[in-house]
C-alpha positions in Angstrom: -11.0 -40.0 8.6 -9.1 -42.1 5.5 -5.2 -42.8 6.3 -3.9 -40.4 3.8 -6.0 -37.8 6.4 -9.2 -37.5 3.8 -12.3 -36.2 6.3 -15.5 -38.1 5.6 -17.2 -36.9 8.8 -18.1 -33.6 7.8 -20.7 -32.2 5.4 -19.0 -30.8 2.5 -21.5 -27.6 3.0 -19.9 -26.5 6.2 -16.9 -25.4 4.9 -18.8 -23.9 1.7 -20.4 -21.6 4.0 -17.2 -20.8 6.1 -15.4 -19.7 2.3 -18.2 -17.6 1.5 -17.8 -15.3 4.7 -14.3 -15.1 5.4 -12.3 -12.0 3.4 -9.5 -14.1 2.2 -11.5 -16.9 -0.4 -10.6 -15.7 -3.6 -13.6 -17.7 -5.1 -16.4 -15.0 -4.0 -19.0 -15.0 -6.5 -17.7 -17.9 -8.4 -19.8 -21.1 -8.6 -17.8 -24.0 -6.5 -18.2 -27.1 -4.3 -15.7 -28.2 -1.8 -14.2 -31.2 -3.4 -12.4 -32.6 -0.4 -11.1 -31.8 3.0 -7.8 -33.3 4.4 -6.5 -32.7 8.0 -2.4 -32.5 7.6 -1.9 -32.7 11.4 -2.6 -30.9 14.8 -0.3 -28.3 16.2 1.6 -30.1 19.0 0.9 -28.9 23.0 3.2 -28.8 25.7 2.4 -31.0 28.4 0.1 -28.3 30.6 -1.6 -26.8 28.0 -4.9 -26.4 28.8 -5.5 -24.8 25.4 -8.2 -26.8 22.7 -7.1 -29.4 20.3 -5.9 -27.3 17.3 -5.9 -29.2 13.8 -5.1 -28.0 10.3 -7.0 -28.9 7.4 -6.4 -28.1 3.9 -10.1 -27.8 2.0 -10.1 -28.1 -2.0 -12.4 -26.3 -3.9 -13.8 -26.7 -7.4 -14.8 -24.0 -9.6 -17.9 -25.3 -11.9 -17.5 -21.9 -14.6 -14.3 -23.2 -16.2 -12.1 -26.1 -16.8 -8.9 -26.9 -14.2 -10.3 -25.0 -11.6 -9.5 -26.1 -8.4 -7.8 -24.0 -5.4 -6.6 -25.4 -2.1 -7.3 -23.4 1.2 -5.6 -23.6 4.6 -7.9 -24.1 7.3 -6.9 -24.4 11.1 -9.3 -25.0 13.6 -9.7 -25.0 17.2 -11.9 -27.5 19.0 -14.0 -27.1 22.3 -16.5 -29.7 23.9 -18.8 -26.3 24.5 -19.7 -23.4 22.9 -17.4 -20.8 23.3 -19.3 -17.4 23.0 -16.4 -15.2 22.5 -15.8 -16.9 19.6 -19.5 -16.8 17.4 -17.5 -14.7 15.4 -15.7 -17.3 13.9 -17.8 -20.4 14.1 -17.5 -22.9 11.8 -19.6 -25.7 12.5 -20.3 -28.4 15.0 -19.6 -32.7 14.2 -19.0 -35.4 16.1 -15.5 -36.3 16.0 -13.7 -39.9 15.7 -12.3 -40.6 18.8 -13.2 -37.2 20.4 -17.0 -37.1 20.3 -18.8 -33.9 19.3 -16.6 -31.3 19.2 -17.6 -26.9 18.5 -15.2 -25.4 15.7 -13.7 -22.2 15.5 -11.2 -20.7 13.3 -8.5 -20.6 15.1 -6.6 -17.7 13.7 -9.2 -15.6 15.9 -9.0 -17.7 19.3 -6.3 -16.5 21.8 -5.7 -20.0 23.3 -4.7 -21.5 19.8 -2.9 -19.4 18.9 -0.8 -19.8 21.9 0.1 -23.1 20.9 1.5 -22.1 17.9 3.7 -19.6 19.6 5.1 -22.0 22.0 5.6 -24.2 19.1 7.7 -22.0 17.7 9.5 -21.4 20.6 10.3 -25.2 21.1 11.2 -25.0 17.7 14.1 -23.0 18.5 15.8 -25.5 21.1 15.4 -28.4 19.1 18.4 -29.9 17.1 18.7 -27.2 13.7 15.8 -25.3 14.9 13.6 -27.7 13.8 10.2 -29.1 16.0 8.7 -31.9 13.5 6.3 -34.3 14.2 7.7 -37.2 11.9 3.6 -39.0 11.7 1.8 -35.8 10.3 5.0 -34.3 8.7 4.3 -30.7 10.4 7.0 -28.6 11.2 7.9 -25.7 12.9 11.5 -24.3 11.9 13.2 -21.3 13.7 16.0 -19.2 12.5 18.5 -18.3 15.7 18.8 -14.9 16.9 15.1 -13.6 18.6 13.6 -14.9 22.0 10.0 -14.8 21.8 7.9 -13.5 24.4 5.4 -16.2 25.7 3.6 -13.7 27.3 2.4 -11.7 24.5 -1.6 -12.1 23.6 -2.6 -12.6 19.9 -4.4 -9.9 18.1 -6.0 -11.1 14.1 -5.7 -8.3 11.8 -9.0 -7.5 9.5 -8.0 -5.8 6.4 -6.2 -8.3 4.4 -7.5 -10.1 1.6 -5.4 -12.9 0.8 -3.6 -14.3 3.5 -4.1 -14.0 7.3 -1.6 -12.0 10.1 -1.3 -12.3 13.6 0.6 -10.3 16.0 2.2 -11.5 19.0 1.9 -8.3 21.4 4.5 -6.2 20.0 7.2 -9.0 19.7 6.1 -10.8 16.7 4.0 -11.3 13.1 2.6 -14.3 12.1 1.7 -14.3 8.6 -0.4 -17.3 7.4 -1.1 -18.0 3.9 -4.5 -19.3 3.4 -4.1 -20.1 -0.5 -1.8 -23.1 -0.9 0.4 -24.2 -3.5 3.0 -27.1 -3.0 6.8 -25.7 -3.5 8.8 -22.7 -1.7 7.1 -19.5 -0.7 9.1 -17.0 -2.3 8.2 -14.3 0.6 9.6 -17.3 3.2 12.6 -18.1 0.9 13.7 -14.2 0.2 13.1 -13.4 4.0 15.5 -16.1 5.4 18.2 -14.7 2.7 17.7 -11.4 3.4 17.8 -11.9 7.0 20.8 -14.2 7.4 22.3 -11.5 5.3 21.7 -8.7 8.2 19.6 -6.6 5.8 18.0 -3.8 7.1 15.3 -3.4 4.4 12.7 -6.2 5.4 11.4 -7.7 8.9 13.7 -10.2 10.2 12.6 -13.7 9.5 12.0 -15.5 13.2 10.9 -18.8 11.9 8.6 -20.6 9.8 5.9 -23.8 9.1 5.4 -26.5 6.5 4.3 -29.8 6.4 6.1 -32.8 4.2 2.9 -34.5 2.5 4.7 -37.7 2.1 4.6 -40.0 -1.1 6.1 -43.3 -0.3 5.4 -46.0 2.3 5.8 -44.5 6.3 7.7 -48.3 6.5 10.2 -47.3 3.0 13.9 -46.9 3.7 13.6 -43.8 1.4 10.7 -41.6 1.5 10.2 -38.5 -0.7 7.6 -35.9 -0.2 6.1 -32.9 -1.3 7.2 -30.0 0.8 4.1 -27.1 1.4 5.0 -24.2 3.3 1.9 -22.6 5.6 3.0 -20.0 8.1 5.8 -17.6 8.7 6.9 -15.6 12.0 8.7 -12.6 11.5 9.5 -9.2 13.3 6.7 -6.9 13.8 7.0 -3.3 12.8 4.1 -2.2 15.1 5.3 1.6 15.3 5.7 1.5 11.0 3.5 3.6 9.0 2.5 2.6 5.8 4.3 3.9 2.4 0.9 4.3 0.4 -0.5 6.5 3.4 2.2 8.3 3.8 2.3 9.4 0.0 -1.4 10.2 0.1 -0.8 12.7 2.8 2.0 14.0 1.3 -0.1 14.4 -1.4 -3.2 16.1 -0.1 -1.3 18.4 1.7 0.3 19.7 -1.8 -3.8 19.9 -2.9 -4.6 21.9 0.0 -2.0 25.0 -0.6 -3.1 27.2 -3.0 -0.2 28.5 -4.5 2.6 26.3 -3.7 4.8 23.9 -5.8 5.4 20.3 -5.0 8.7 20.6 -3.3 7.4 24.4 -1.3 4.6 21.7 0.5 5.2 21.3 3.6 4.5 17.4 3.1 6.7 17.5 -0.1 7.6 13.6 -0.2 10.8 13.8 -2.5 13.7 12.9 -0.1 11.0 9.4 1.2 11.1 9.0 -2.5 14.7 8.7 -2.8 15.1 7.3 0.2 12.7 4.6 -1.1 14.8 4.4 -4.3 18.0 3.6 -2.7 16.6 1.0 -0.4 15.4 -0.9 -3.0 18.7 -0.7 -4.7 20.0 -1.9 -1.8 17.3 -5.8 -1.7 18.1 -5.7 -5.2 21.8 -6.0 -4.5 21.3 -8.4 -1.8 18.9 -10.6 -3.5 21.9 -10.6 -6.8 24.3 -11.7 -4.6 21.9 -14.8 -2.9 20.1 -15.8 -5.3 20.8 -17.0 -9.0 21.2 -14.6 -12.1 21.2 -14.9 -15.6 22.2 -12.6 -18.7 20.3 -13.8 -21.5 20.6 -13.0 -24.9 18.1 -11.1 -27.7 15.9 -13.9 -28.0 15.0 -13.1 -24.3 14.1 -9.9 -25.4 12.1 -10.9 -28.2 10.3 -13.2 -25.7 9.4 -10.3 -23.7 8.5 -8.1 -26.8 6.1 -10.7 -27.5 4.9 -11.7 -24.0 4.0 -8.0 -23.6 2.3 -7.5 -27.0 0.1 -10.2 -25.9 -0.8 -9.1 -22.7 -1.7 -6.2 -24.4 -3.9 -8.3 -27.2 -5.9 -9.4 -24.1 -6.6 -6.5 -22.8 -7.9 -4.6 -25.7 -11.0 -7.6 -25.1 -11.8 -5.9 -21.9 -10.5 -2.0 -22.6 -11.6 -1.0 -25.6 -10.5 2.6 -25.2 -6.4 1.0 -25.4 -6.9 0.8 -28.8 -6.3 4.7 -29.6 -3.2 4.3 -28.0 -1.7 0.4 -28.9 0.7 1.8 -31.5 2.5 3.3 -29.2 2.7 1.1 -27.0 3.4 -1.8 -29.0 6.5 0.5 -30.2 8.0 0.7 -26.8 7.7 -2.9 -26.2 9.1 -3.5 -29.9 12.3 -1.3 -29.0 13.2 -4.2 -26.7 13.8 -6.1 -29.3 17.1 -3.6 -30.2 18.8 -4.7 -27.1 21.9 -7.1 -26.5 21.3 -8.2 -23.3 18.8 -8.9 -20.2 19.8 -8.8 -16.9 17.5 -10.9 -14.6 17.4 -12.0 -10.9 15.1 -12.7 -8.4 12.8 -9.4 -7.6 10.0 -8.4 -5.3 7.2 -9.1 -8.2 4.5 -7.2 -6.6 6.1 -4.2 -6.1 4.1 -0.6 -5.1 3.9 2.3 -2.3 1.5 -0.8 -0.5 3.9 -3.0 -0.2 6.5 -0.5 1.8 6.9 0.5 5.6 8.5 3.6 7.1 10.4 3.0 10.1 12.4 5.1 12.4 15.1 3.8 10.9 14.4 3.5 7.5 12.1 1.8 4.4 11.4 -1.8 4.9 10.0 -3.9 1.9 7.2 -6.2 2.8 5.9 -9.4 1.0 8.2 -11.1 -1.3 5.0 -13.2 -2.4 4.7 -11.7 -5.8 1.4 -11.6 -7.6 -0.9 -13.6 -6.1 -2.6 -14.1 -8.8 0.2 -15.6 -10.9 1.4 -19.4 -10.2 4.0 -20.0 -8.2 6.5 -21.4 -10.9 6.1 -18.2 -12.1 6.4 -16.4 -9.5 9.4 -18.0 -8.8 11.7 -17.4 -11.9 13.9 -14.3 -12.0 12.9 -11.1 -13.7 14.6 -8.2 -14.7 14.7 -5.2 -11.3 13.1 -2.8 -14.1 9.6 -4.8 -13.2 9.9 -3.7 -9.8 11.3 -0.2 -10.0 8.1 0.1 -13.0 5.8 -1.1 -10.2 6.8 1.9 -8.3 7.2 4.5 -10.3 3.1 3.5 -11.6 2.0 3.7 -8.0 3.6 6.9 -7.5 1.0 8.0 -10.5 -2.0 6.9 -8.7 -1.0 8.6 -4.9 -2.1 12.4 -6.8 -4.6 10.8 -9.0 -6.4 8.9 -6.7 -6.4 12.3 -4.0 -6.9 14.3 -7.0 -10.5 12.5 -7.2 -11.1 13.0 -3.7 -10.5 16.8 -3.8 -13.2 16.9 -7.2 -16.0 15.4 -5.0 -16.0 18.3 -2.6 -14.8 20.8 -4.4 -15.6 20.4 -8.5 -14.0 23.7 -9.2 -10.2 23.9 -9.8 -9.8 20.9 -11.7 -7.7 21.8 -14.2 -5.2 23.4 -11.5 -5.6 20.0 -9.5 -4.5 18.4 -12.8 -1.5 20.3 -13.2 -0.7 19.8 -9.3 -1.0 15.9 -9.9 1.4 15.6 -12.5 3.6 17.7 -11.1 3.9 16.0 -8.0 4.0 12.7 -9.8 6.8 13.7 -12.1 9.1 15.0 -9.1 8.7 11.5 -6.9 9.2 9.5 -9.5 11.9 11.1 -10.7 13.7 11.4 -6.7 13.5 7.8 -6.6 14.6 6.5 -10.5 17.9 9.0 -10.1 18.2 7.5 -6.6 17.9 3.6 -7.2 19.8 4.6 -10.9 22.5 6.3 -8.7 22.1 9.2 -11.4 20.6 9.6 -15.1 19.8 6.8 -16.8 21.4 4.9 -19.5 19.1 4.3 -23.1 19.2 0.3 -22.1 18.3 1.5 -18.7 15.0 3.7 -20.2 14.2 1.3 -22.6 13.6 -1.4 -20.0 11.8 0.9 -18.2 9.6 2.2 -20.6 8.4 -1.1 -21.8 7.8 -2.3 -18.0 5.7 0.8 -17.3 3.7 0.5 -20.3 3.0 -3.4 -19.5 2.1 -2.6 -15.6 -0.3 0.4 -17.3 -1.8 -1.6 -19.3 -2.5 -4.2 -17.2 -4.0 -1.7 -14.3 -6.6 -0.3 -17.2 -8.1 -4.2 -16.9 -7.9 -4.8 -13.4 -9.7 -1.2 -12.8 -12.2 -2.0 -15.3 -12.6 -5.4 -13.6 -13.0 -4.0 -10.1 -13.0 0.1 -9.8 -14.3 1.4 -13.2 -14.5 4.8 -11.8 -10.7 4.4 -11.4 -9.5 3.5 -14.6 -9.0 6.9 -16.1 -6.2 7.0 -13.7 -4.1 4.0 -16.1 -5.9 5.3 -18.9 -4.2 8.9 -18.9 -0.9 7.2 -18.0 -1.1 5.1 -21.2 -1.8 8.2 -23.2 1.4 9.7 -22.1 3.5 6.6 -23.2 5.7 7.5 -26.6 3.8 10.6 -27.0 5.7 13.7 -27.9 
């Protein structure tokens, strides 16, 4: 291993074939090497752990199929002398380490005895001087927010279904998300969470702590040194009893499809008051997040900006959806009425906002991952927006709860889709409308519509590329929506 941390001991190949099985590599199908691997540090061990040796690595990749493309991955591993059966499951490879001899590793997200270490890391974190645990040679640290007393008892349990980042839970005390795609700077779902708690909001999972590591650019010997802060892990509360928004729609939902002669709000599942519910506690992070973070009132050319931004966007997608093209009048007329407005409000915002992305609690909504689009860059991701992107994220996702169960209901039963169709909208129209009047506090104002109108019609058109991209049989579902836009 180089001093800047550089692994030369491992075959390039092992990590290319760990990538191509794990759920999270966003480069599946994509034509890349594994330019370099460098190991950041290990996670620090009290004195009588008996647990392995657990190292982070962060692996490069290089994409062959287009120019720039490169992607860094987070990769922590857990070493054993021997084979540890219970863990083929995540195997990664076997090498003879410098200084350690041959060594078995295993992701280490998956192994119990890691993953302990980290918790207890953590937990020393807390005691130390500013809630801070650093080692000052590998520039890892583990940071704590005051408030929560973690259970050291509790056993570690990997969740499957994500795509993009890893979670582990700590019993029933604790979440640990950790992001597997890295990009140097602040994490905007770190950053909002430590506001938002220290704020005593009741609308996200408390923020219990966090990790990043300080990749260093000056001499270790320097009097100053600066550094490049990247931010790797976060511990927060864990809302085990929650149930999830999207879920909780589609039910609603499918019980509306499964009367025969009911209205939306007759259902016995009718979702309306959730909605505004929903509506008002995003009001609520919205206020909080104003009040934390900094705003901006920018002037027409803003507006023209967007205008623009948005016509382009839709330029891009009439490549890949050639049925938009019936319909980019109109909606190149209600991003153009943008362009009649004074002023734009902006702030920082969820980003990624849908029915996915919310939990029902006993005692309330929470609002999960202030990431924003993955897929966007993080400088991006980081500037403020105007709320009307996120409350537009919502209302399209309440379109898609009856469409997508709508579908369901054709495959079994192929009659009644005309009545189906009418229930859809229907039930559409009234949650959307529970949750604008509730986050609006009441009718809103033409500004107010025309912001939303042109956000709505951007998110639509976007889904109609994404579907087409990855569900084709879905993108009637965007497809009707942007038929609707401006039309009489």
């Amino acid at each position: 291993m180089s001093p800047d941390g550089q692994i030369t001991h491992i075959e390039p190949d092992v990590f290319v074939r760990y990538l191509e099985r794990t759920r999270w590599f966003g480069g599946k199908g994509r034509p890349f090497e594994v330019a370099s691997v460098r190991r950041i540090g290990e996670v620090p061990r009290d004195e009588e752990s008996t647990g392995p040796r657990v190292v982070i690595e962060l692996v490069e990749v290089a994409y062959s199929d287009g120019p720039g493309g490169t992607e860094v991955y987070q990769v922590p591993m857990s070493f054993y002398t021997e084979p540890e059966s219970r863990l083929d499951h995540a195997f990664i490879g076997w090498w003879d380490e410098p200084d350690h001899g041959w060594v078995h590793a295993y992701d280490a997200l998956h192994d119990r005895e890691a993953m302990d270490s980290w918790l207890r890391a953590f937990d020393r974190a807390a005691g130390e001087s500013g809630g801070n645990l650093s080692d000052d040679e590998s520039g890892l640290r583990f940071h704590r927010l005051p408030g929560h007393e973690l259970d050291l008892t509790a056993h570690s349990t990997l969740f499957s279904g994500e795509q993009s980042n890893s979670s582990v839970a700590f019993g029933e005390d604790c979440l640990m998300k950790v992001f597997r795609k890295i990009t140097p700077g602040v994490n905007p779902d770190i950053s909002v969470h430590e506001v938002l708690t220290n704020a005593g909001s009741h609308h996200v999972a408390a923020l219990y702590g966090w990790l990043d590591w300080v990749d260093w650019d000056a001499d270790p010997e320097a009097e100053e040194r600066s550094g490049t802060t990247i931010q790797l892990a976060m511990l927060q509360q864990f809302l085990r009893t929650a149930s999830d928004g999207w879920d909780l729609a589609l039910t609603s939902a499918r019980d509306l499809f499964a009367e025969a002669d009911l209205h939306a709000h007759e259902a016995g599942g009718d979702f309306a008051a959730e909605s505004a519910r929903l509506g008002e506690a995003l009001r609520e992070v919205h206020e909080a997040l104003a009040e934390h973070f900094p705003t901006e009132h920018r002037g027409p050319e803003a507006l023209a900006e967007l205008a623009e931004a948005m016509d382009a966007r839709l330029d891009a997608a009439l490549e890949v959806v050639p049925e938009l093209a019936e319909h980019a009048e109109r909606l190149r007329s209600a991003y153009s009425r943008l362009r009649g407005l004074d002023t734009l409000d902006v702030q920082q915002i969820h980003g990624d906002l849908h029915l996915g992305q919310t939990l029902r609690t006993s005692l309330g909504w929470k609002i999960v991952d202030f990431e924003g689009e993955p897929a966007k860059p993080l400088a991006e991701r980081l500037r403020p927006d105007s709320v009307w992107r996120d409350v537009a994220g919502m209302v399209r996702s309440f379109d898609y709860v009856p469409h997508v169960v709508e579908r369901q209901f054709a495959e079994d039963q192929p009659e009644g889709a005309s009545q189906r169709a009418y229930r859809a909208e229907e039930w559409a129209h009234r949650n959307r409308n529970h949750f604008i009047t509730a986050y609006a506090g009441g009718e809103l104002t033409e500004q107010q519509q025309i912001l939303l109108d042109a956000y709505v019609a951007d998110k639509a058109v976007y889904e109609t590329v994404y579907e087409t991209r990855n569900r084709p049989t879905w993108v009637g579902i965007p497809l009707e929506a942007v038929a609707r836009i401006g039309a009489a």
